[in-house]
Chimera marker file (.cmm) of the C-alpha trace (Angstrom):
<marker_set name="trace">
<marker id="1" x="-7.428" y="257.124" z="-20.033" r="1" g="1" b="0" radius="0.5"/>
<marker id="2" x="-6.846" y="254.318" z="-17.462" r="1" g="1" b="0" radius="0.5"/>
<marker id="3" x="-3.194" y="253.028" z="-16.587" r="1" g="1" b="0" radius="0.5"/>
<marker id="4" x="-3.763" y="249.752" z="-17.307" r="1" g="1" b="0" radius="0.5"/>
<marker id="5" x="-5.380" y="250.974" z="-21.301" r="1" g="1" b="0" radius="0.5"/>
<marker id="6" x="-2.231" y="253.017" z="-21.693" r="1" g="1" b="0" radius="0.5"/>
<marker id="7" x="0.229" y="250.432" z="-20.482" r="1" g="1" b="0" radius="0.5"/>
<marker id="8" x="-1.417" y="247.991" z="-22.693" r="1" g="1" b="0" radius="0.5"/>
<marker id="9" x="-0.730" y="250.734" z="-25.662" r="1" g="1" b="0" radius="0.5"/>
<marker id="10" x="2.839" y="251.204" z="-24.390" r="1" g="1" b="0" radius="0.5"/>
<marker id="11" x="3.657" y="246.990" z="-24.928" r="1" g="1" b="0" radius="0.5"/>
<marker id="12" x="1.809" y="246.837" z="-28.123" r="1" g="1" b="0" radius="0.5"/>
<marker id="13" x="3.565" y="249.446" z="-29.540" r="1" g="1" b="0" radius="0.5"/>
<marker id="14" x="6.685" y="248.338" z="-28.301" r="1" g="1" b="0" radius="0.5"/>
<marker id="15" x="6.172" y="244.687" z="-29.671" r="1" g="1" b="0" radius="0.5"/>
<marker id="16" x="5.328" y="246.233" z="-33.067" r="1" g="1" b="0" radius="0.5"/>
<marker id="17" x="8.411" y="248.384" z="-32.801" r="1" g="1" b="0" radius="0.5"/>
<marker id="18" x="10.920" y="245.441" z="-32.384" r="1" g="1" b="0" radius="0.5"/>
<marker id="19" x="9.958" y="243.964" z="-36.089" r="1" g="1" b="0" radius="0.5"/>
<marker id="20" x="9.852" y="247.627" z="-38.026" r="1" g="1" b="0" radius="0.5"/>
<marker id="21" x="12.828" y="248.865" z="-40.095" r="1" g="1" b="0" radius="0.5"/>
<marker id="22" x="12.112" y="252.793" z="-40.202" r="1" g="1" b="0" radius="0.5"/>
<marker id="23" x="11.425" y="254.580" z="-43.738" r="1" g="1" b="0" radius="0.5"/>
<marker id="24" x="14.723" y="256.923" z="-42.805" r="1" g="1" b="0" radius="0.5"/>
<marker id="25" x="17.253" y="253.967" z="-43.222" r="1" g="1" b="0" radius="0.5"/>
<marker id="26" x="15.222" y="253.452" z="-47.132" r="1" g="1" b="0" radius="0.5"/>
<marker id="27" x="17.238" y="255.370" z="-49.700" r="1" g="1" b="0" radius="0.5"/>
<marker id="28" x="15.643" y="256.890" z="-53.015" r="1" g="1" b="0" radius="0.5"/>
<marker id="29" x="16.720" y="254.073" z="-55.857" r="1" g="1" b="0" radius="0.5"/>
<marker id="30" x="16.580" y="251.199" z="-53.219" r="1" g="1" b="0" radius="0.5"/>
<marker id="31" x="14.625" y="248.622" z="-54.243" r="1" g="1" b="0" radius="0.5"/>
<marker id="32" x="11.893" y="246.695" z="-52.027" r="1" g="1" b="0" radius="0.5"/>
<marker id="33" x="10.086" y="243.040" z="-52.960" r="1" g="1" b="0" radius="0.5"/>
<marker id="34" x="5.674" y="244.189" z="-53.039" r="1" g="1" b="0" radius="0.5"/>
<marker id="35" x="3.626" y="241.376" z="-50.736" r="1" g="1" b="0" radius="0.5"/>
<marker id="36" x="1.215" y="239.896" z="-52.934" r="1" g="1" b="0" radius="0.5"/>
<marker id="37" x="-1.368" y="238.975" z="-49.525" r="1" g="1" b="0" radius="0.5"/>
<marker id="38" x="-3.878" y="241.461" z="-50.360" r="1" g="1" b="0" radius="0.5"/>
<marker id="39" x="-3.291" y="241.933" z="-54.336" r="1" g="1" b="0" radius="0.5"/>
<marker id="40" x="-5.983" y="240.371" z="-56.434" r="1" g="1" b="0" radius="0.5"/>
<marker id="41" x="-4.483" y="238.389" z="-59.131" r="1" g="1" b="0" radius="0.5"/>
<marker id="42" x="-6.137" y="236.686" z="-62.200" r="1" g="1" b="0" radius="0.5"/>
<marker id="43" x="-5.515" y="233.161" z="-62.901" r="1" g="1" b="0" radius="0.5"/>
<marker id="44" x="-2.972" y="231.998" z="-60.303" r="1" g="1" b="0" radius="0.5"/>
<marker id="45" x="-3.069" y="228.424" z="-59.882" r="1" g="1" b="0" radius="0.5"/>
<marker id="46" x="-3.680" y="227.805" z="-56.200" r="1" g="1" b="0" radius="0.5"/>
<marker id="47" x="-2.437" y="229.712" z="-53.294" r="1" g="1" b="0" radius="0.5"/>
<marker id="48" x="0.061" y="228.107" z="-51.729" r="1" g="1" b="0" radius="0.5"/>
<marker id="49" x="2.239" y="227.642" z="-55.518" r="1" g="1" b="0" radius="0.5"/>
<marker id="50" x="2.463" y="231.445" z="-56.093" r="1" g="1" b="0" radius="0.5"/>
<marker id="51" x="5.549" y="233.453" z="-55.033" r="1" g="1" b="0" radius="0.5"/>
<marker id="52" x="4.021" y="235.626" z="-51.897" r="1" g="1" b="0" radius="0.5"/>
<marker id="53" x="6.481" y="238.488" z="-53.266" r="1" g="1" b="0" radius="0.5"/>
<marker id="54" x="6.723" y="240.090" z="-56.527" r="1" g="1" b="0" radius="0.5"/>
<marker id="55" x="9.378" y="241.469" z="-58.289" r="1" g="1" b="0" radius="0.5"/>
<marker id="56" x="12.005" y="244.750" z="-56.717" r="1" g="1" b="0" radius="0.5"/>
<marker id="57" x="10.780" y="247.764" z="-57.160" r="1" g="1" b="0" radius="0.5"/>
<marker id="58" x="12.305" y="251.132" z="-57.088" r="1" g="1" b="0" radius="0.5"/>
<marker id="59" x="11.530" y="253.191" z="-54.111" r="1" g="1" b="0" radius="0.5"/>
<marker id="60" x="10.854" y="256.881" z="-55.630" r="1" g="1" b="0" radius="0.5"/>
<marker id="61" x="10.291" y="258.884" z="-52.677" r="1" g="1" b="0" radius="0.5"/>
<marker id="62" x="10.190" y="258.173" z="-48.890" r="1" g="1" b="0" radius="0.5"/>
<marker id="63" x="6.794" y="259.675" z="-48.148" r="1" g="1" b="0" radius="0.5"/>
<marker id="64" x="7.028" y="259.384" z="-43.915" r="1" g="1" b="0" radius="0.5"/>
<marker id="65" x="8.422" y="257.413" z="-41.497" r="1" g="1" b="0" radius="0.5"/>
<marker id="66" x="6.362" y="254.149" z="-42.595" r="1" g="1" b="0" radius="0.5"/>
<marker id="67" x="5.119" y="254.832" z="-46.238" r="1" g="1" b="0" radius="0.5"/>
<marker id="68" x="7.423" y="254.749" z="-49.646" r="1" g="1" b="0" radius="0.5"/>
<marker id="69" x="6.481" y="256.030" z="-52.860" r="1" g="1" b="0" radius="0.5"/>
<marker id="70" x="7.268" y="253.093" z="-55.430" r="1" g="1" b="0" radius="0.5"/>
<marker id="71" x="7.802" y="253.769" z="-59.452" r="1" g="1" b="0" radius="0.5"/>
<marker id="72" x="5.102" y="250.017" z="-60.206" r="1" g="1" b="0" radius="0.5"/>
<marker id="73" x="4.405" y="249.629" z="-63.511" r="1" g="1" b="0" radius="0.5"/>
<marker id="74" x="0.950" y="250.972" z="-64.972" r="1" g="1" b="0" radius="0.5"/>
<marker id="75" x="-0.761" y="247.535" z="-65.268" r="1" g="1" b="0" radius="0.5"/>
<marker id="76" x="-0.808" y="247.358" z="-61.383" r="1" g="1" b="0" radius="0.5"/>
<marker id="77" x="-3.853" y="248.953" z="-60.677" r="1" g="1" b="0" radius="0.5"/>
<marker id="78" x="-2.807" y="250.035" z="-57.064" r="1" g="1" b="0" radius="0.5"/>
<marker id="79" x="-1.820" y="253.265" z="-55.273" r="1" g="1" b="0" radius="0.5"/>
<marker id="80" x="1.734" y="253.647" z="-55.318" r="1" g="1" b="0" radius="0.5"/>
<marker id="81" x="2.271" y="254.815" z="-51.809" r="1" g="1" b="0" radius="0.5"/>
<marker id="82" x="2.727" y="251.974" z="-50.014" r="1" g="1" b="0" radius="0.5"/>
<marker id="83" x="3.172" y="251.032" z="-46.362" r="1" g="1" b="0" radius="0.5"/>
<marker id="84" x="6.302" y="249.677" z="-45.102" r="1" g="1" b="0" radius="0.5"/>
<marker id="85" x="7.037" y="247.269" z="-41.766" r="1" g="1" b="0" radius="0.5"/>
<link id1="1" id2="2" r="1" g="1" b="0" radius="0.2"/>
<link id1="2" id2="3" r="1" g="1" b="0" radius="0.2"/>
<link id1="3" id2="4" r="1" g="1" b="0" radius="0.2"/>
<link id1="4" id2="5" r="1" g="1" b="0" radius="0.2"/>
<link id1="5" id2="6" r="1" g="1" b="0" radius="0.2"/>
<link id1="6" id2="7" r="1" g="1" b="0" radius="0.2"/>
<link id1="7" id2="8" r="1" g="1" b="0" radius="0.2"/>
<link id1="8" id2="9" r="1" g="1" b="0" radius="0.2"/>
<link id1="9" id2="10" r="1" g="1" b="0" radius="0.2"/>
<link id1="10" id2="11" r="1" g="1" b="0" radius="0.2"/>
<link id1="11" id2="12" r="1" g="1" b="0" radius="0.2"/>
<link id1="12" id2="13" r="1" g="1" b="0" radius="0.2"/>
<link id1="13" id2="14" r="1" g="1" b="0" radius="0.2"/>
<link id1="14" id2="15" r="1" g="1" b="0" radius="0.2"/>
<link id1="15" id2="16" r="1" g="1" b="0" radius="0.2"/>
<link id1="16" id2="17" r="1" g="1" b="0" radius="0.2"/>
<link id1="17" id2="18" r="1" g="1" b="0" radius="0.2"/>
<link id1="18" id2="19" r="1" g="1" b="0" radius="0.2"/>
<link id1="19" id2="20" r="1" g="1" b="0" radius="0.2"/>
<link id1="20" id2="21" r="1" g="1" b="0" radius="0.2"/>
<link id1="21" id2="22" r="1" g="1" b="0" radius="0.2"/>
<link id1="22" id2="23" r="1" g="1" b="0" radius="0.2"/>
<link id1="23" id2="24" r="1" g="1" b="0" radius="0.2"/>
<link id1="24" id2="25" r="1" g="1" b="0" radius="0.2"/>
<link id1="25" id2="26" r="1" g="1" b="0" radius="0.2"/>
<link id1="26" id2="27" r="1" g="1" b="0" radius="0.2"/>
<link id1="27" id2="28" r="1" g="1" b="0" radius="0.2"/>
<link id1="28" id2="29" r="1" g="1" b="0" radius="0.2"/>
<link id1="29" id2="30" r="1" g="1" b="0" radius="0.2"/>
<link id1="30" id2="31" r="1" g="1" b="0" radius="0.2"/>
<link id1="31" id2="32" r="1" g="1" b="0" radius="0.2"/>
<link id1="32" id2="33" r="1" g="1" b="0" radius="0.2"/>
<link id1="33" id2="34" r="1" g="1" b="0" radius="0.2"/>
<link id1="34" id2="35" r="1" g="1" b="0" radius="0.2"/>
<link id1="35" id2="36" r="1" g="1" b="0" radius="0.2"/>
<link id1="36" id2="37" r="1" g="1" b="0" radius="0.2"/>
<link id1="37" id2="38" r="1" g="1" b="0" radius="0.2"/>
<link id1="38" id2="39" r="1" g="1" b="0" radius="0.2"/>
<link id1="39" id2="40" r="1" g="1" b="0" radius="0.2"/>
<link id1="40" id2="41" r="1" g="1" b="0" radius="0.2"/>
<link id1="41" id2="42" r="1" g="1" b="0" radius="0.2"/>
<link id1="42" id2="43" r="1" g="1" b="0" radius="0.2"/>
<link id1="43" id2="44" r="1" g="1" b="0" radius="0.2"/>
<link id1="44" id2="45" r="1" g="1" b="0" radius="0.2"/>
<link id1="45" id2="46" r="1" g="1" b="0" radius="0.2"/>
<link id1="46" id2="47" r="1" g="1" b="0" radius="0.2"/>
<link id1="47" id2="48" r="1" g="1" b="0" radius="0.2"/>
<link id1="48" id2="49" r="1" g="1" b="0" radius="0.2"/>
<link id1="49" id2="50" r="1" g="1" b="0" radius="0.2"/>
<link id1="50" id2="51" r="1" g="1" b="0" radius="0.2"/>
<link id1="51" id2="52" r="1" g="1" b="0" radius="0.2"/>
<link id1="52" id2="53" r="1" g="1" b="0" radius="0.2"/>
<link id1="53" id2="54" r="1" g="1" b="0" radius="0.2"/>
<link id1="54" id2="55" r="1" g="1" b="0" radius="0.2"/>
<link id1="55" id2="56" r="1" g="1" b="0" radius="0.2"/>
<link id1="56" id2="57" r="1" g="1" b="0" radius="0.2"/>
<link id1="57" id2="58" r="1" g="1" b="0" radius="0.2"/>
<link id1="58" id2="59" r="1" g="1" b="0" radius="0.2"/>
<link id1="59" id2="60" r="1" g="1" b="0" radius="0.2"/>
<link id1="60" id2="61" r="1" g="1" b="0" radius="0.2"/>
<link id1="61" id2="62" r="1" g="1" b="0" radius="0.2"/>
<link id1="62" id2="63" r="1" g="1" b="0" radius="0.2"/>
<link id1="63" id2="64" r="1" g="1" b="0" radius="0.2"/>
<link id1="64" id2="65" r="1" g="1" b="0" radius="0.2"/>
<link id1="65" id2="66" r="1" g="1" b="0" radius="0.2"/>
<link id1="66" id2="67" r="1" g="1" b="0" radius="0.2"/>
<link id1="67" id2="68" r="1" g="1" b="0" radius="0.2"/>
<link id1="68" id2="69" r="1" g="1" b="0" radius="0.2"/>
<link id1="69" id2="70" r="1" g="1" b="0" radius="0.2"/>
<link id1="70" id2="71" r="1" g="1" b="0" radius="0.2"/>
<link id1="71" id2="72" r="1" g="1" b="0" radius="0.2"/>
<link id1="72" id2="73" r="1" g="1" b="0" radius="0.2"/>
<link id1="73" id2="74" r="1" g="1" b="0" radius="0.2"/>
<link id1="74" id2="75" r="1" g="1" b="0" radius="0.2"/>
<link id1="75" id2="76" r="1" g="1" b="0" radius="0.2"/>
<link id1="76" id2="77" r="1" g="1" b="0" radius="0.2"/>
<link id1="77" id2="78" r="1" g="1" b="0" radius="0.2"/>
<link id1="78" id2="79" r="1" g="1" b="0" radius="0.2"/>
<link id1="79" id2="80" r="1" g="1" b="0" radius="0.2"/>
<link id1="80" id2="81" r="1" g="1" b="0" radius="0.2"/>
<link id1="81" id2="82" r="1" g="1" b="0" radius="0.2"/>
<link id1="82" id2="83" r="1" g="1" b="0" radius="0.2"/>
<link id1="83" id2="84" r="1" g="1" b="0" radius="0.2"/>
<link id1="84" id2="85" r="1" g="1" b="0" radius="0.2"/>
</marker_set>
């Protein structure tokens, strides 16, 4: 791999680094507000007059270093391992 690619992979990462709380510091029982960006939701009035965060949930399990297991209700039809940043 060239210097310049890997120094390039070396900022980014750092950049990305500066903004990311690790999973470690997340407790079992802590709870964590779900980003609605790429949920689809049924009848929401327009975009910009919907709260972009949905209720606390309880963290069940801390999966890895970036991904949290989350106790959602069943009427959420997603995964419940969820990435965190």
């Amino acid at each position: 791999m060239g210097t310049a690619l890997k120094k390039a992979q070396e900022e980014i990462k750092r950049q990305v680094d500066k903004r990311r709380k690790e999973a470690e510091e997340w407790k079992k029982e802590d709870k964590v507000m779900l980003s609605i960006k790429d949920l689809a939701l049924k009848k929401r009035p327009a975009k910009k007059l919907v709260d972009q965060y949905v209720s606390p949930y309880i963290i069940n399990e801390v999966v890895s270093t970036n991904m949290v297991k989350l106790q959602l209700p069943s009427l959420m039809r997603i995964h419940l391992v969820v990435n965190i940043s």
